[in-house]
N, C-alpha and C positions, 0 to 999 in steps of 0.2 A: 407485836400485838398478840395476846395470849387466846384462847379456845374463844372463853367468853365473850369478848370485846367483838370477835366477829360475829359469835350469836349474835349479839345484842344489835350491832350495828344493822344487822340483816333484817331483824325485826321492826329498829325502827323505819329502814327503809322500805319494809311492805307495809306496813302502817301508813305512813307517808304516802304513798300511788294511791294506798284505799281512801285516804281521805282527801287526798285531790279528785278525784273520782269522784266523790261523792261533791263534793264543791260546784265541779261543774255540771255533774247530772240537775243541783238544787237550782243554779243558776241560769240552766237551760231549760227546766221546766220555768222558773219566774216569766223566763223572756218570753216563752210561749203563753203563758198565762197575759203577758201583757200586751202581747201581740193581738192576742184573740179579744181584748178588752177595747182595743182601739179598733179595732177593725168594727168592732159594736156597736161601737161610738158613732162611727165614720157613718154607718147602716142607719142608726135611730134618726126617725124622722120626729120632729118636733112639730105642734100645732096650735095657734095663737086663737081663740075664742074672739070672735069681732061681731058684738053682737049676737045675732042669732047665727052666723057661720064661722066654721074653722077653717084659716087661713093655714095650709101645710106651708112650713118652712125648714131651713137646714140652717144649723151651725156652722162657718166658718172660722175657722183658727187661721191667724195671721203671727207669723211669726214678730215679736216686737224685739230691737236692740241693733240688730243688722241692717238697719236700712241705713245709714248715715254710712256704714263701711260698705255695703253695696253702690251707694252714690258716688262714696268716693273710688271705689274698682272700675266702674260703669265710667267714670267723668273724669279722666284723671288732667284733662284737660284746662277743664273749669277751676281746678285749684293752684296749679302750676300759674308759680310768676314768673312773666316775661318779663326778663330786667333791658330790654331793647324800649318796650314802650313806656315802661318807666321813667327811662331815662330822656324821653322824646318829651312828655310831660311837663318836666323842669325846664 
């Protein structure tokens, strides 16, 4: 491998560090940016107009998709077949 090839190699690899570097500087300010956005979130109080008063209330988020596989982790009981009383059935 001749004079160049090393230059060049060298160069691409401090190019390379600066631009991971810079990747995750961008990626770790977003997370913070979105960190601080939810925690906003979490904070904001909302207020429903009921007539002539406002009822303060809060938003909860419930997670949707996982409950059928939390049931089944929680219950593994209730799914399981017992081929004893199955076969007592018959």
């Amino acid at each position: 491998m001749g004079k160049k090839d090393k230059e060049h190699r060298a160069k691409v690899a401090k190019r390379n560090v600066k631009s991971n570097q810079d990747k995750y500087a961008m990626q770790n300010a977003l997370n913070k940016i979105m960190k601080r956005m939810a925690e906003e979130k979490e904070v904001e109080n909302l207020s429903v107009s009921v007539g002539d008063k406002e009822v303060p209330f809060q938003v909860e988020s419930i997670p949707v998709g996982n409950s059928i596989v939390n049931f089944k982790e929680e219950n593994p009981q209730l799914l399981s077949v017992d081929t004893d009383t199955t076969k007592e059935e018959n």
